[in-house]
N, C-alpha and C positions, 0 to 999 in steps of 0.2 A: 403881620396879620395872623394871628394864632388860631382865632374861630374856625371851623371846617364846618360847615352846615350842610344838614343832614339831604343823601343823594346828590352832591355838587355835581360831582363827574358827570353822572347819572342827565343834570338841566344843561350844563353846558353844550353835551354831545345832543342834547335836541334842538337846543337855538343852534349851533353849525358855527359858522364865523361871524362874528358882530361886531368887529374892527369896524367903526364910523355908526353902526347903530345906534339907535335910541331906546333906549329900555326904559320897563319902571317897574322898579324894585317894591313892591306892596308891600312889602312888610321886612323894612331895616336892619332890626334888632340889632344885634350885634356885627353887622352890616359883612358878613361872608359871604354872602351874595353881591353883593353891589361893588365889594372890593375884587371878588375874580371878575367879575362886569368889566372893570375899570381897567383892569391888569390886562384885560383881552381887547382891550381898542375902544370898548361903549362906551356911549354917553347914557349918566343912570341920572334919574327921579326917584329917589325914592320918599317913601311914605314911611310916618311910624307913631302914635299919638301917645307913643309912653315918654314922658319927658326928660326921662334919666339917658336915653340914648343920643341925646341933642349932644353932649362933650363930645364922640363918636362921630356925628354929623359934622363936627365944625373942625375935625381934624384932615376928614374925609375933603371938605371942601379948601382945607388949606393945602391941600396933597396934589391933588386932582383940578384944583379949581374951575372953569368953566362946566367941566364934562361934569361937576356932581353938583346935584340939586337937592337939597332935603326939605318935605313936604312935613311939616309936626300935626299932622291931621290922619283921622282915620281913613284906611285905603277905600270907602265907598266913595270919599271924595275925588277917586279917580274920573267920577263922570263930570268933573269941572275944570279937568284938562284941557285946555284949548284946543291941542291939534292929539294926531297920531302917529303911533309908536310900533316898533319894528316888534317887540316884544314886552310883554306882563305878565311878569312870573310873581306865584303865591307862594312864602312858605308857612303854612298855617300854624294856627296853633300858640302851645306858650313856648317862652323862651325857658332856656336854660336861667340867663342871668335873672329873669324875675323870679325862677322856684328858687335860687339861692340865695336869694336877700328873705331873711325872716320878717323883716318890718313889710313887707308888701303882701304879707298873709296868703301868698300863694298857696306852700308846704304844709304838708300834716307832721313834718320829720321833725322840725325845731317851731316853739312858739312864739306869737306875732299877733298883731292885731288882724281881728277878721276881716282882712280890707279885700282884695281880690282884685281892686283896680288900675287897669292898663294904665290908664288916661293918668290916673289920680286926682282923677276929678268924679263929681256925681255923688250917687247912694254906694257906702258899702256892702259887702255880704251880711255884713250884723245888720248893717241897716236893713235890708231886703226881708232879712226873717223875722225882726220887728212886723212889717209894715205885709208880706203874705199872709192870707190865711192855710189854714192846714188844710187846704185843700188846694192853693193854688201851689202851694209847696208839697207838696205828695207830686202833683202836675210835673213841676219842674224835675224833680228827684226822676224819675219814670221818664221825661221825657230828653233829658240830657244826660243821663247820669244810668239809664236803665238799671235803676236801683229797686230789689226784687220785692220788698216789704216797705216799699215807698210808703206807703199812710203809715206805716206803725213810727217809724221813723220819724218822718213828719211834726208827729204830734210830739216827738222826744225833744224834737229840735225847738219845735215852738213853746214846751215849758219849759224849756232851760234858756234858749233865748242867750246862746253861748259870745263871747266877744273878742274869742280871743282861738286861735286855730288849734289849741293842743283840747281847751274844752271843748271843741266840737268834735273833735276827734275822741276824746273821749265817750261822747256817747254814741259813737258807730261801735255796737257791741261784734260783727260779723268784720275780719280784719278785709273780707274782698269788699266790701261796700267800701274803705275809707278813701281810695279814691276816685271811684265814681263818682259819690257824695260832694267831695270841693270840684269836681269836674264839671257838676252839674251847676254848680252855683258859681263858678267863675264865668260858664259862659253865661249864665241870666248877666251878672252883672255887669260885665262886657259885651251884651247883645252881639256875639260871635254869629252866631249863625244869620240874625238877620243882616249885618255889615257882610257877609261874606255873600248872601243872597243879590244884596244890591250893590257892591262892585262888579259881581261877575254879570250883571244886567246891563253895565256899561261897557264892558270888554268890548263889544261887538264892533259899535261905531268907533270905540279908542286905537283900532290897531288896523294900520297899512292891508294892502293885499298882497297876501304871505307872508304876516304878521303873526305871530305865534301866542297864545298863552298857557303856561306851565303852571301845572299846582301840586305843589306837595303837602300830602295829610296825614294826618297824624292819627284820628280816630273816624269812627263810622260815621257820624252824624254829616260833619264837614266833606267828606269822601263822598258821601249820597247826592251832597247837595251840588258836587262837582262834576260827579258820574251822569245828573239828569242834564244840568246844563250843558255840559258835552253831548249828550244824545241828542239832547233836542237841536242844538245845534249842529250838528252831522245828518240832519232827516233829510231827504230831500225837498224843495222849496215848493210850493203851491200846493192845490187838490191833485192828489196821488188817480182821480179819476178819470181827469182831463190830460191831452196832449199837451198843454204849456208847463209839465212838470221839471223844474228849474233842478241843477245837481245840487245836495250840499252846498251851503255855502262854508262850510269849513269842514276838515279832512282830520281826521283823530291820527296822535303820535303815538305810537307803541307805549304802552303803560310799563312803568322799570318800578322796582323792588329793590333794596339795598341788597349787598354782596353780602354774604356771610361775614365776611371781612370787614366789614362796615358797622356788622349791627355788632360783633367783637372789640369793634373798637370804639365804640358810642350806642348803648345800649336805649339809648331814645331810638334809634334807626328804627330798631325792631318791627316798629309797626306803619313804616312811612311806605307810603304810595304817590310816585309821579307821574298826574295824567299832563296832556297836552293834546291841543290843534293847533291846526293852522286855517286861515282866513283864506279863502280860495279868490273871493271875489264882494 
């Protein structure tokens, strides 16, 4: 198992010992997570709805068998898990292996068709800038991508109406926009943030008491949306005015940041943050 995925150390030392546990791994990819899982005693679930990592899954499952499970579905479909689980850990974001296939239109680095899609299924990114208007695309740029001259932009994108990743990079004239810009439009296309909104809506009732969930993120948008669900979830329970104010129902994990050594040796670290709680009751 050659992958090292970003912060391991880092989610192992807060799940503790999970010899006979049951985990689930949200998001597979290239399955370093689910393989030190596996290596350490747990029984893993994991999820992944890109179809290119299913050969990975089915070697995992010839390796491991009982104890690995693989879900080819996106991880909001965690709230159709029957029972509960010791642990659900996120590693967000994209993978390494899809920004190095050019045919998956990830990268701005090498050309590819404009596709952007996990699944490989649905509307592409060409499709998408077809079918916005310059105004709901100015929206999206601005609102994923916090790109500074989003409408001038916008309007660039929609007369060119690019198909292909190097044309579209060709007209991000400002080289820090170029990739905010696919940032912005890989998550519309993969409704990232809303799948990310409604699996962590099901965490709650999914996990044991002193069940843990871990997430690691890569940019601000995903980070925010991990930072309030953890708040809110750590408030204390009822009217703050009344005597029947209940504790927490879940207890926040020290937040860890990659080692210098870390982001030295895999330069995606750089910007990674692992929150976690724990489920009190």
């Amino acid at each position: 198992m050659k992958h090292i995925p970003v912060l391991l150390d880092a989610v192992l030392n807060a799940l503790g010992d999970i010899r006979g546990k049951n985990i689930v791994d949200a998001t597979f990819g290239a399955g370093g997570y689910s393989y030190a899982f596996l290596k350490s005693g747990a029984n893993v679930i994991a999820f992944d709805r890109d179809p290119n990592v299913v050969a990975d899954a089915d070697r995992f499952g010839a390796e491991f068998g009982s104890k690995f499970s693989f879900m080819p579905y996106p991880f909001s479909n965690i709230s159709k898990l029957p029972d509960k689980y010791d642990a659900i850990v996120f590693d967000l974001g994209i993978s390494s292996m899809q920004i190095d296939v050019p045919s998956r239109g990830f990268s701005f680095r090498e050309d590819g068709p404009l596709d952007m899609r996990m699944s490989e299924t649905g509307k592409t990114a060409a499709d998408l800038i077809k079918e916005l208007s310059v105004g709901e695309l100015t929206r999206v740029l601005k609102e994923y991508g916090d790109v500074k001259k989003a409408a001038i932009l916008a309007r660039e994108i929609k007369k060119s109406e690019p198909t292909t990743t190097l044309e579209l990079k060709n007209l991000i004239h400002n080289p820090r926009d170029i990739a905010p810009v696919f940032q912005a439009l890989r998550i519309l296309v993969n409704d990232e943030m809303g799948e990310l909104e409604r699996a962590l809506a099901a965490v709650p009732e999914k996990l044991v008491i002193g069940g843990k969930c871990i997430c690691v993120t890569f940019h601000s948008l995903e980070d925010r949306i991990v930072k309030n669900s953890f708040k809110e979830w750590t408030k204390p329970v009822g009217d703050p005015h009344l005597p029947t104010l209940q504790e927490p129902r879940f207890v926040a994990i020290k937040a860890q940041t990659p080692t210098s050594k870390e982001i030295e040796n895999n330069n995606r670290a750089r910007s990674a943050h692992m929150r976690g709680v724990i489920k009190s009751y």
